[in-house]
LOPASE-164100 format. One record per residue (C-alpha): z negated, y, x; residue number from 1. Coordinates in nm, 4 decimals. Layout:
+----------+----------+----------+-----+
|        Z |        Y |        X |   k |
+----------+----------+----------+-----+
|        Z |        Y |        X | NUM |
...
+----------+----------+----------+-----+
***
This chain:
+----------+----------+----------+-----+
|        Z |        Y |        X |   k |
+----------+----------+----------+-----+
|  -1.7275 |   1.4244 |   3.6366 |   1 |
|  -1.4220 |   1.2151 |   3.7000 |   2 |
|  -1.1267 |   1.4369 |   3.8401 |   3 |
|  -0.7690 |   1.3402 |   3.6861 |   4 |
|  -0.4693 |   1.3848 |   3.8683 |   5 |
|  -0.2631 |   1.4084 |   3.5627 |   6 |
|  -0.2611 |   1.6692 |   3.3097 |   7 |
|  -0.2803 |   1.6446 |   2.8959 |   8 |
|  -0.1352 |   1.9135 |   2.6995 |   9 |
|  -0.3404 |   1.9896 |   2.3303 |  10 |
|  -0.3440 |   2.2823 |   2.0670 |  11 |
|  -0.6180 |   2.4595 |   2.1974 |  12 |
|  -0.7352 |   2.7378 |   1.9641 |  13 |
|  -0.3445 |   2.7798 |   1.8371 |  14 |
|  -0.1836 |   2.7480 |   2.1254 |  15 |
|  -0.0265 |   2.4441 |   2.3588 |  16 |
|  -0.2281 |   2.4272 |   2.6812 |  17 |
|  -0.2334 |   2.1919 |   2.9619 |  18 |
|  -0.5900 |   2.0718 |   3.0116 |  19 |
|  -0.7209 |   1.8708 |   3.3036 |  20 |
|  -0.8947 |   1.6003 |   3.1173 |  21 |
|  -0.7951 |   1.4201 |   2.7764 |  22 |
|  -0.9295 |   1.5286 |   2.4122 |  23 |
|  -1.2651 |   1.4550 |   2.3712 |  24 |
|  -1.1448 |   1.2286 |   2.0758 |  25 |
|  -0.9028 |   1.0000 |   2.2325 |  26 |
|  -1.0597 |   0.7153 |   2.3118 |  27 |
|  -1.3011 |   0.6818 |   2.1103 |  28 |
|  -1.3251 |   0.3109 |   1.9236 |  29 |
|  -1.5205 |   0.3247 |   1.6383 |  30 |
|  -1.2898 |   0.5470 |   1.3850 |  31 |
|  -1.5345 |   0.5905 |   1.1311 |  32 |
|  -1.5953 |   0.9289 |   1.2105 |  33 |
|  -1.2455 |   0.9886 |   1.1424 |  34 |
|  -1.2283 |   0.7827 |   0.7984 |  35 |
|  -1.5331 |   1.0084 |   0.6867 |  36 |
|  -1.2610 |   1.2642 |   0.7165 |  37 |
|  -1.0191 |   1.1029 |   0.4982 |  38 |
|  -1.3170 |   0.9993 |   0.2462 |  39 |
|  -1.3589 |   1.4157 |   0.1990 |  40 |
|  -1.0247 |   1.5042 |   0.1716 |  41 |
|  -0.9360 |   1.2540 |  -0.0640 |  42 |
|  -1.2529 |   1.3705 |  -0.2500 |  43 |
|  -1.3694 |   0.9504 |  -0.2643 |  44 |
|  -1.6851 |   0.8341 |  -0.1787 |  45 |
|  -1.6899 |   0.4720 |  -0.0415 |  46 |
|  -1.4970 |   0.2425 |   0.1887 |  47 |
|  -1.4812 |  -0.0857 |   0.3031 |  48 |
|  -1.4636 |  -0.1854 |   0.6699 |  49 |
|  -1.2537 |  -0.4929 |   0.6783 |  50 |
|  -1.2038 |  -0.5122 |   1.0990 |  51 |
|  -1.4776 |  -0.7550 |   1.1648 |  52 |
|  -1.6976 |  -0.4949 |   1.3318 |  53 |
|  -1.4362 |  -0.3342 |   1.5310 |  54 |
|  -1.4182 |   0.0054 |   1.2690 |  55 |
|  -1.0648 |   0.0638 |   1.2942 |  56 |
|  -0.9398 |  -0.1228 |   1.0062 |  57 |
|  -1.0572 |   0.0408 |   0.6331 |  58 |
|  -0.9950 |  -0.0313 |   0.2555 |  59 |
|  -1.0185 |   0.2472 |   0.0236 |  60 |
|  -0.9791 |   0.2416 |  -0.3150 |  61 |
|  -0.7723 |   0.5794 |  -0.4410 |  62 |
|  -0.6543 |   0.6328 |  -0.7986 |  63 |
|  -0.6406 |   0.2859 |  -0.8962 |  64 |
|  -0.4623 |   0.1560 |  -0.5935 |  65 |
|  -0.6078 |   0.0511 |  -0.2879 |  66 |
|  -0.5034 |   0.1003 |   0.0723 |  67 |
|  -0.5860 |  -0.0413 |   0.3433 |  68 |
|  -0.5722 |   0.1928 |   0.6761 |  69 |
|  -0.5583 |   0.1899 |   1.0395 |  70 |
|  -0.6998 |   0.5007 |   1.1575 |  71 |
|  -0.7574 |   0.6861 |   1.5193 |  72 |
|  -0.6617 |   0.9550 |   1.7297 |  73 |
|  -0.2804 |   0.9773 |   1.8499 |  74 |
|  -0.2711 |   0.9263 |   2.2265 |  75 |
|  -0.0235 |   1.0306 |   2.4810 |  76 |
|   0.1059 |   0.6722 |   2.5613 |  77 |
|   0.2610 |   0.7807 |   2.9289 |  78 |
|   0.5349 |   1.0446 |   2.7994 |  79 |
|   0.3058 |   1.3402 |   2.7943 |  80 |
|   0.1578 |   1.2202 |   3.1378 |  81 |
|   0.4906 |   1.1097 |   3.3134 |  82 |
|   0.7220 |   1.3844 |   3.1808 |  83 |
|   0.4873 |   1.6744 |   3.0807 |  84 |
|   0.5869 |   1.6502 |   2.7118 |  85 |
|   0.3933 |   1.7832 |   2.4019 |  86 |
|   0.4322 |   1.3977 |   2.2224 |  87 |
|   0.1936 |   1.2046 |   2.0637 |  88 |
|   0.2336 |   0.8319 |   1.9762 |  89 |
|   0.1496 |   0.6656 |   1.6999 |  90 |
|   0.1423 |   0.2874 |   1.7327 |  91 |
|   0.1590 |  -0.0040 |   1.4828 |  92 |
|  -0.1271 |  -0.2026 |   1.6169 |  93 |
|   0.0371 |  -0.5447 |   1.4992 |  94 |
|  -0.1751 |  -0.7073 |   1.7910 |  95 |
|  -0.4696 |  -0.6743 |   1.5751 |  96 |
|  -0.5566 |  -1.0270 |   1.3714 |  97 |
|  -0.6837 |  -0.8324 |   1.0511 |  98 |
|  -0.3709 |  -0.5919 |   1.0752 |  99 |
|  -0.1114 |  -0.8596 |   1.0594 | 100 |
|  -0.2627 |  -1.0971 |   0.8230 | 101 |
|  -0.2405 |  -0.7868 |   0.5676 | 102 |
|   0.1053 |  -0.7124 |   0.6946 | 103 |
|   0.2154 |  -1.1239 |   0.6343 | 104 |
|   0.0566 |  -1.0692 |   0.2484 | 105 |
|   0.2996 |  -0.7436 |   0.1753 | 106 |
|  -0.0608 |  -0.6015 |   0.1003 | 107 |
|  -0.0358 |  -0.1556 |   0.1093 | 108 |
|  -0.0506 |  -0.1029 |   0.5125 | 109 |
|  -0.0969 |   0.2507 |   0.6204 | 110 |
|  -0.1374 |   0.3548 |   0.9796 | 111 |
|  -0.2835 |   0.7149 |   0.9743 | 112 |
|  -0.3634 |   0.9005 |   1.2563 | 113 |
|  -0.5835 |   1.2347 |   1.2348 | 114 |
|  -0.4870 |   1.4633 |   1.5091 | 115 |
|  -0.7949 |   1.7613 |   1.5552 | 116 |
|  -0.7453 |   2.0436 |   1.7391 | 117 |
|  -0.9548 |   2.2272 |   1.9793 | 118 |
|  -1.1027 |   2.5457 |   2.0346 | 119 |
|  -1.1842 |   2.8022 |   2.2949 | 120 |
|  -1.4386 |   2.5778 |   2.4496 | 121 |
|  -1.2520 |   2.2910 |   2.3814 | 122 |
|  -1.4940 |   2.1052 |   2.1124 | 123 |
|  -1.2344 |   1.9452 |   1.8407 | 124 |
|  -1.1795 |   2.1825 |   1.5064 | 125 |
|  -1.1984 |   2.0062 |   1.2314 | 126 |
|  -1.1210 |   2.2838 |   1.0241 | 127 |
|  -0.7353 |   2.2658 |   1.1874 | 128 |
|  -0.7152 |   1.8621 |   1.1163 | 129 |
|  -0.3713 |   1.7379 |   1.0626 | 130 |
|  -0.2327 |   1.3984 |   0.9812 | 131 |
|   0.0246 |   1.1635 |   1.1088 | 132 |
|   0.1131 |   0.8744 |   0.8606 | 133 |
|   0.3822 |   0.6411 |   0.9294 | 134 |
|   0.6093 |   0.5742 |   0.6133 | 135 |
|   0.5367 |   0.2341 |   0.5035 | 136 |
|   0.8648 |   0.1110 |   0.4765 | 137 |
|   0.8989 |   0.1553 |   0.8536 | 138 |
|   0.5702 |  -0.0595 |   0.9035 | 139 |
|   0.7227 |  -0.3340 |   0.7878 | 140 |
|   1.1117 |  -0.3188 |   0.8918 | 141 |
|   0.9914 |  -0.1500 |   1.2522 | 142 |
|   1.0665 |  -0.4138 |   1.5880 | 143 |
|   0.6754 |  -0.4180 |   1.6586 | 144 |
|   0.6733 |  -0.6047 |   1.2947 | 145 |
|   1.0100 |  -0.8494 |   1.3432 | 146 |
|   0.9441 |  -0.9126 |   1.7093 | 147 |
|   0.5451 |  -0.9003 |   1.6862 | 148 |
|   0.5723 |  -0.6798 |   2.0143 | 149 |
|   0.3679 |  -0.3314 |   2.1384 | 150 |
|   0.6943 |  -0.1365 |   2.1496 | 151 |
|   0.5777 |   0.2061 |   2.0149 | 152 |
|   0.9775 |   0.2440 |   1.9117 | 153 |
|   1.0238 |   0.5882 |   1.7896 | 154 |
|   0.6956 |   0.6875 |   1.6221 | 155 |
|   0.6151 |   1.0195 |   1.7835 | 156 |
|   0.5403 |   1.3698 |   1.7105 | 157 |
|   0.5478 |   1.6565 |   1.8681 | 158 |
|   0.2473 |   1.9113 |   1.9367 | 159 |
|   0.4639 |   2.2051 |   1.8348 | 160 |
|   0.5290 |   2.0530 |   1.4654 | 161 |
|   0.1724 |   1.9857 |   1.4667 | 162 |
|   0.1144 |   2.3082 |   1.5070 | 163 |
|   0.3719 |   2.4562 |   1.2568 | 164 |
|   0.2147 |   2.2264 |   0.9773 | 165 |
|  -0.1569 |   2.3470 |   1.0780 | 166 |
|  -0.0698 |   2.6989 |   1.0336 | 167 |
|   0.1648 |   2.6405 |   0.7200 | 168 |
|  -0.0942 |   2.4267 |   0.5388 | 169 |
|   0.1938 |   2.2139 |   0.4528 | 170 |
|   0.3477 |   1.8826 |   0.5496 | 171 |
|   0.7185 |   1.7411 |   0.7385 | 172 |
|   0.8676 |   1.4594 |   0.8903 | 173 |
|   0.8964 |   1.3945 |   1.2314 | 174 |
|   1.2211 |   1.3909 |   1.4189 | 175 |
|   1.3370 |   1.0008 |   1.3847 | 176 |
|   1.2136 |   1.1070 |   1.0322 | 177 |
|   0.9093 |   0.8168 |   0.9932 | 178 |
|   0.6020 |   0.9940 |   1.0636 | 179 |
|   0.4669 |   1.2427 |   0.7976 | 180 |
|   0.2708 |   1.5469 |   0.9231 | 181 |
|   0.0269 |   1.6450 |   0.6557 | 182 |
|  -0.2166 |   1.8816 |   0.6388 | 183 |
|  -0.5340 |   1.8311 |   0.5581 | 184 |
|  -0.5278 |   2.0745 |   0.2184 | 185 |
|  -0.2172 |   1.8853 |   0.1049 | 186 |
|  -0.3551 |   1.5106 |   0.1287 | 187 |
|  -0.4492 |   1.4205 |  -0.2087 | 188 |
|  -0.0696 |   1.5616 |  -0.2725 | 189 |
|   0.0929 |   1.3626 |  -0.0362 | 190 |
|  -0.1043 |   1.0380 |  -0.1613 | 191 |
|   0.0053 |   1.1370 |  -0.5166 | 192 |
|   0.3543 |   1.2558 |  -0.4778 | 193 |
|   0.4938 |   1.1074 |  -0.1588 | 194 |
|   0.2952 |   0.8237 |  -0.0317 | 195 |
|   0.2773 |   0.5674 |  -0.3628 | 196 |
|   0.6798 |   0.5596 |  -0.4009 | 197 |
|   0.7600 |   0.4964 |  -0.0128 | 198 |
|   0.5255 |   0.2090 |  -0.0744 | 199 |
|   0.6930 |   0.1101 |  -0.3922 | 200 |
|   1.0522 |   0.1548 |  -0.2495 | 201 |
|   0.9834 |  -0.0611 |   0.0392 | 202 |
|   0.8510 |  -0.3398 |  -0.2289 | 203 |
|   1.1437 |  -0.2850 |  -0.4435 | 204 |
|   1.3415 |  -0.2859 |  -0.1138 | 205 |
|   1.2083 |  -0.6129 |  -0.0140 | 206 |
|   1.2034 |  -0.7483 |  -0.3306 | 207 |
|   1.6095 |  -0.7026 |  -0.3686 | 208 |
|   1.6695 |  -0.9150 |  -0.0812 | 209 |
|   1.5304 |  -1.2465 |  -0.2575 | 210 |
|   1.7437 |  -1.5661 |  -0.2487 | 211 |
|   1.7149 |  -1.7614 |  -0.6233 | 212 |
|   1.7187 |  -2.0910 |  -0.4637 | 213 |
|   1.4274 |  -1.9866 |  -0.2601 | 214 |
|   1.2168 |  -1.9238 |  -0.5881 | 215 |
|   1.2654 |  -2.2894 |  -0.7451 | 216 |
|   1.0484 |  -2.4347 |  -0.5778 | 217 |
|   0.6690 |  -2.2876 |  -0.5656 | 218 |
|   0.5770 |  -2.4497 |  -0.2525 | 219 |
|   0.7982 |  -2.2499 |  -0.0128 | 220 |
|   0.7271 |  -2.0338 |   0.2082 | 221 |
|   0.9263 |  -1.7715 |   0.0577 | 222 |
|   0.8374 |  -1.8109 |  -0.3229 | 223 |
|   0.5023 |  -1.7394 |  -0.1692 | 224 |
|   0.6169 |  -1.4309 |  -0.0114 | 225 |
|   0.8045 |  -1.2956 |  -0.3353 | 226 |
|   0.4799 |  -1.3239 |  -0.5801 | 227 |
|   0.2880 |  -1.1789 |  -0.3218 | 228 |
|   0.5274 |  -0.8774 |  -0.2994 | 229 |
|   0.5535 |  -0.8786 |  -0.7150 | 230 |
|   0.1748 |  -0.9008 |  -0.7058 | 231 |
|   0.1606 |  -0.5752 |  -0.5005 | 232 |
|   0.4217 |  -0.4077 |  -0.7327 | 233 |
|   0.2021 |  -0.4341 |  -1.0468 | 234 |
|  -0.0970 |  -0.3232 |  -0.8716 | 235 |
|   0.1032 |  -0.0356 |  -0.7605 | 236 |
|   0.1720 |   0.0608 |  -1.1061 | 237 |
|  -0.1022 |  -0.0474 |  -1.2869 | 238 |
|  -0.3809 |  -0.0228 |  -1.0845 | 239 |
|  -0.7015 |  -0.3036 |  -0.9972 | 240 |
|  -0.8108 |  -0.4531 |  -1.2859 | 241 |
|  -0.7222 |  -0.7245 |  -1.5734 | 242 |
|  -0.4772 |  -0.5435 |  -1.8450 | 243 |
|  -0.6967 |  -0.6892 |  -2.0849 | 244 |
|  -0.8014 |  -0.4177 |  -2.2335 | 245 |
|  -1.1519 |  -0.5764 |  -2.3230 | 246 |
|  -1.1643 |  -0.7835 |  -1.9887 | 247 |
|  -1.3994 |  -0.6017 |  -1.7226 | 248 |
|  -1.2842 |  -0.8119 |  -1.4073 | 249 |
|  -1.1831 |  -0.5735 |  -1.1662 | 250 |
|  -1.2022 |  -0.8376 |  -0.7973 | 251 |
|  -0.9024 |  -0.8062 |  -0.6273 | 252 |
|  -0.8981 |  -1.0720 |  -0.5158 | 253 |
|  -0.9021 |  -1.2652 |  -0.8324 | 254 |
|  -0.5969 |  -1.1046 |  -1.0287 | 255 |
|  -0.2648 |  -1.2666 |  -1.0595 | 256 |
|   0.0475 |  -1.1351 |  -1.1642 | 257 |
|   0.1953 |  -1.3370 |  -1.4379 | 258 |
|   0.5527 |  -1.2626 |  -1.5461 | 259 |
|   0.6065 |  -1.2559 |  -1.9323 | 260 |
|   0.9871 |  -1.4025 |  -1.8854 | 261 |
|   0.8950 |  -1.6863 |  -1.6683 | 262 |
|   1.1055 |  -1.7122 |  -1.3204 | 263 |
|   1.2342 |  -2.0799 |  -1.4092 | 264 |
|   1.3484 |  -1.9181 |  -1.7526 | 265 |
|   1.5242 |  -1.6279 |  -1.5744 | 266 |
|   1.7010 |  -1.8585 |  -1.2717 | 267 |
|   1.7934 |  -2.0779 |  -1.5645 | 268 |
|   1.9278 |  -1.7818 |  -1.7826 | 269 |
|   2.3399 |  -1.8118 |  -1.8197 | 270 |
|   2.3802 |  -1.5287 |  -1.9596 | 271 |
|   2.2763 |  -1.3214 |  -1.6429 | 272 |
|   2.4504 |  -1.2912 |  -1.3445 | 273 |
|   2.2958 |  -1.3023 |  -0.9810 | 274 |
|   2.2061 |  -0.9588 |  -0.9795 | 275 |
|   2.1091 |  -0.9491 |  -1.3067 | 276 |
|   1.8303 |  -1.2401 |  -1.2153 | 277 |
|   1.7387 |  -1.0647 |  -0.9461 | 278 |
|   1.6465 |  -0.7440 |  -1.0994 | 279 |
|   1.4891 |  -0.9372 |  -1.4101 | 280 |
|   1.2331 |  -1.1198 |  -1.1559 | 281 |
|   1.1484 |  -0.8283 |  -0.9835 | 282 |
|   1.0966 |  -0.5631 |  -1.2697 | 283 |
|   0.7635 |  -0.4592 |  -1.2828 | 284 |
|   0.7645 |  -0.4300 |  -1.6691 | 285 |
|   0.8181 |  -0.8317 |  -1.6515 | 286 |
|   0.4699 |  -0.8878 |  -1.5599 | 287 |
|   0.0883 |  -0.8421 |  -1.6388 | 288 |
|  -0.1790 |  -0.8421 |  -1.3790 | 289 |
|  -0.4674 |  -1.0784 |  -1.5228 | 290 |
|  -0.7373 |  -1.2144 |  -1.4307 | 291 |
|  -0.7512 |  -1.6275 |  -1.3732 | 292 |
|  -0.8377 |  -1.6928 |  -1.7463 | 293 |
|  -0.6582 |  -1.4556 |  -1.9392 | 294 |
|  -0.3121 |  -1.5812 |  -1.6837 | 295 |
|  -0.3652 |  -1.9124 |  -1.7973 | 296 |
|  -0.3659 |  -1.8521 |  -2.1368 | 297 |
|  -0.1091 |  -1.6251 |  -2.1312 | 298 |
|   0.0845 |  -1.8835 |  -1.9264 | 299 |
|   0.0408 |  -2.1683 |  -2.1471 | 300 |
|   0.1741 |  -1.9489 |  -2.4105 | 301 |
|  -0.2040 |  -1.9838 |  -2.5805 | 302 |
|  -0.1639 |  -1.6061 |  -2.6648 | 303 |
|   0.1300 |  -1.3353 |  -2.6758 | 304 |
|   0.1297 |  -0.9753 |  -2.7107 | 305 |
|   0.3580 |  -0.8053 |  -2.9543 | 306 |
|   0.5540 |  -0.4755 |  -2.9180 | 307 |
|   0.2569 |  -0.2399 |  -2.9933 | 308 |
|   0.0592 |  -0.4736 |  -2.7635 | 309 |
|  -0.1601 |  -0.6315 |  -3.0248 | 310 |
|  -0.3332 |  -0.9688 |  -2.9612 | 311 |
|  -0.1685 |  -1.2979 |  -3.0869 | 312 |
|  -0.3910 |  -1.6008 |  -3.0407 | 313 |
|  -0.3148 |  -2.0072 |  -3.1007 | 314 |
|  -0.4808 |  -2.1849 |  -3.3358 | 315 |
|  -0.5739 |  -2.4558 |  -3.0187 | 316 |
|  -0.7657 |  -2.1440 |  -2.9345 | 317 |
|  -0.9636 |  -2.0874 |  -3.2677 | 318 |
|  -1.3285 |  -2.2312 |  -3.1591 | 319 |
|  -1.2485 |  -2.1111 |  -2.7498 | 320 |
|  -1.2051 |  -1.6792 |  -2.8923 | 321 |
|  -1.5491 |  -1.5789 |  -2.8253 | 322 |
|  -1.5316 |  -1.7935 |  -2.4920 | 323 |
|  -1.2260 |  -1.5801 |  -2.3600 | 324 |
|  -1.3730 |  -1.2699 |  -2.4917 | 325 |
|  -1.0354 |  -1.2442 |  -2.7571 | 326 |
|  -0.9847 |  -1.0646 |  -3.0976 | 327 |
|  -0.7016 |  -1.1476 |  -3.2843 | 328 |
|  -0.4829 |  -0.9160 |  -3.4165 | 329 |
|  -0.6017 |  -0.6211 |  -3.2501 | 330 |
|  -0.4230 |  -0.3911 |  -2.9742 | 331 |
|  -0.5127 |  -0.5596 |  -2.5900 | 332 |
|  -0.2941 |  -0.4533 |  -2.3779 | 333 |
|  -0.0600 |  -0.1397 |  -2.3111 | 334 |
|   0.3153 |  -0.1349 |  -2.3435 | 335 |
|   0.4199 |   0.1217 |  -2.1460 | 336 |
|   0.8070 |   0.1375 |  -2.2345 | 337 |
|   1.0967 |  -0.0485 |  -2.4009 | 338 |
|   1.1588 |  -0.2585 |  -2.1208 | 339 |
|   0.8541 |  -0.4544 |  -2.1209 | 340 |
|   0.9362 |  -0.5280 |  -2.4987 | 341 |
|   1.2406 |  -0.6830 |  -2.4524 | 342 |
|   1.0590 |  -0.9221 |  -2.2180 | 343 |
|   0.7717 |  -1.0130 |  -2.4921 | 344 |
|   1.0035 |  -1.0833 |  -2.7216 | 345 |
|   1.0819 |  -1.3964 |  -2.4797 | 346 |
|   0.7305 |  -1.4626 |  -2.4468 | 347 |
|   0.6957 |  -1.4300 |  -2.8380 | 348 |
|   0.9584 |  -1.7258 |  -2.9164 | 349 |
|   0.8292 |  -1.9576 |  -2.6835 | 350 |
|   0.4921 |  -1.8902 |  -2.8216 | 351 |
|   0.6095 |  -1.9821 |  -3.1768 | 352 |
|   0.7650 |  -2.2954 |  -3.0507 | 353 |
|   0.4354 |  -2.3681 |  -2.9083 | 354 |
|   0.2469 |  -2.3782 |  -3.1806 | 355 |
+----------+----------+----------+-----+
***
């Protein structure tokens, strides 16, 4: 066996120790065996590999949302080695093709880590697994985003809160307060209490920041950028599938998010201020996610939805119904709140003058 002539410290059966060789998880490539983790505690059964082969980069598809997740083992990245310290790193790998293309779309991003203990005879305990996720609004504000760099920044956690979390069954944040610890019994929590709205602040966050001049014209860069982050938004609070409520498509990859108050109708509003646009264009109750059909009508103003949601279709559409799958006059679609009225109502008139 290869002798080291550096030292790794680990949790070994509840304690730090300072072990001779690394974990016997630490450099292992494929991550699958640590995504069949995540499948179990999230209690889901399937996932998608979407690295090309490399089985680092997964999609999973969790209460109507999907993420898509780096996973592996934190390493030591020098400090642990160099100083003796009881960090771990946890790096954005933003070096990786399949990573950043997701990152340039706004799509959900996580990096998770699973940190495993060991035990006497230093085999990894999977019964003591712990997580380390970044907060997704650091992904995409950190420097190894903006510069497109390998600077681990500030990402790292500490053996002793790993520790305090394993035997706690609980979860914290790091020090510099972007890294959640989470313990494995308190996962499906942490997706459902903690995890969705840091995702949905950072879109919100990102969102805010839009420039009106930048959205009148459909062929810029950043008009791009903004319906893919609105996109996200609705699937974020609506789930993965057509919000017609007797359309089956459910392909990601095919749904579009179609605001009911149309973005040239809101710039061109003078009865709202700046901020007022703003907020109008990004407000998640201005928009339905449908699938390529049901968006065009809906965007020719072929059919409209009234305040209880029921089904309003033009007479241009009376020999196309059975075509588009439509029945007039019943309830289609659901209207979650007040706010998404007041935004139909729009829809509503111009579908009148329309026909």
């Amino acid at each position: 066996m290869k002798a080291y002539s550096y030292n790794y410290k680990h949790i070994v059966s509840d304690k730090i120790v300072e072990l001779k060789k690394p974990h016997k998880l630490e450099n292992i490539r494929d991550k699958s065996i640590f995504i069949d983790v995540l499948l179990k505690d999230l209690k889901i059964l399937t996932f998608k590999e979407i690295s090309k082969g490399k089985k680092n980069l997964f999609r999973i598809f969790y209460e109507n949302i999907y993420y898509n997740i780096f996973i592996e083992f934190p390493d030591g990245g020098g400090t642990d080695i160099s100083f003796n310290r009881t960090t771990k790193k946890i790096a954005i790998p933003y070096h990786i093709i399949a990573f950043k293309k997701l990152i340039d779309n706004y799509e959900p991003v996580l990096v998770i880590n699973v940190y495993i203990p060991l035990s006497e005879n230093l085999e990894p305990d999977y019964t003591k697994r712990v997580y380390l996720i970044v907060d997704p609004k650091e992904i995409y504000k950190s420097k190894v985003i903006e510069k497109e760099t390998y600077n681990s920044s500030s990402r790292w956690v500490t053996l002793e809160d790993i520790k305090d979390v394993e035997n706690n069954k609980t979860y914290k944040l790091n020090k510099k307060k972007n890294v959640y610890i989470v313990h494995w019994e308190k996962l499906k929590w942490f997706f459902n209490n903690i995890l969705i709205k840091e995702y949905v602040a950072m879109l919100n966050s990102e969102l805010n920041k839009m420039n009106l001049s930048e959205l009148l014209d459909d062929d810029n860069r950043k008009y791009k950028k903004y319906r893919r982050l609105f996109r996200q938004l609705l699937i974020s609070n609506r789930g993965t599938k057509c919000e017609m409520g007797n359309c089956k498509i459910n392909i990601l990859d095919l749904l579009i998010a179609s605001h009911i108050k149309s973005v040239n109708q809101i710039i061109n509003d003078s009865s709202l201020d700046k901020l007022a646009k703003i907020l109008e264009i990004s407000d998640p109750n201005n928009g339905l996610l449908l699938c390529p059909n049901h968006d065009a009508l809906f965007d020719k103003h072929m059919i409209t939805f009234n305040s209880e949601g029921i089904l309003n279709i033009s007479k241009v559409l009376t020999s196309q119904i059975t075509n588009f799958n439509l029945i007039n006059g019943t309830k289609t679609i659901n209207v979650p709140n007040k706010k998404m009225i007041k935004y139909l109502k729009v829809h509503n008139k111009n579908f009148d003058l329309f026909n």
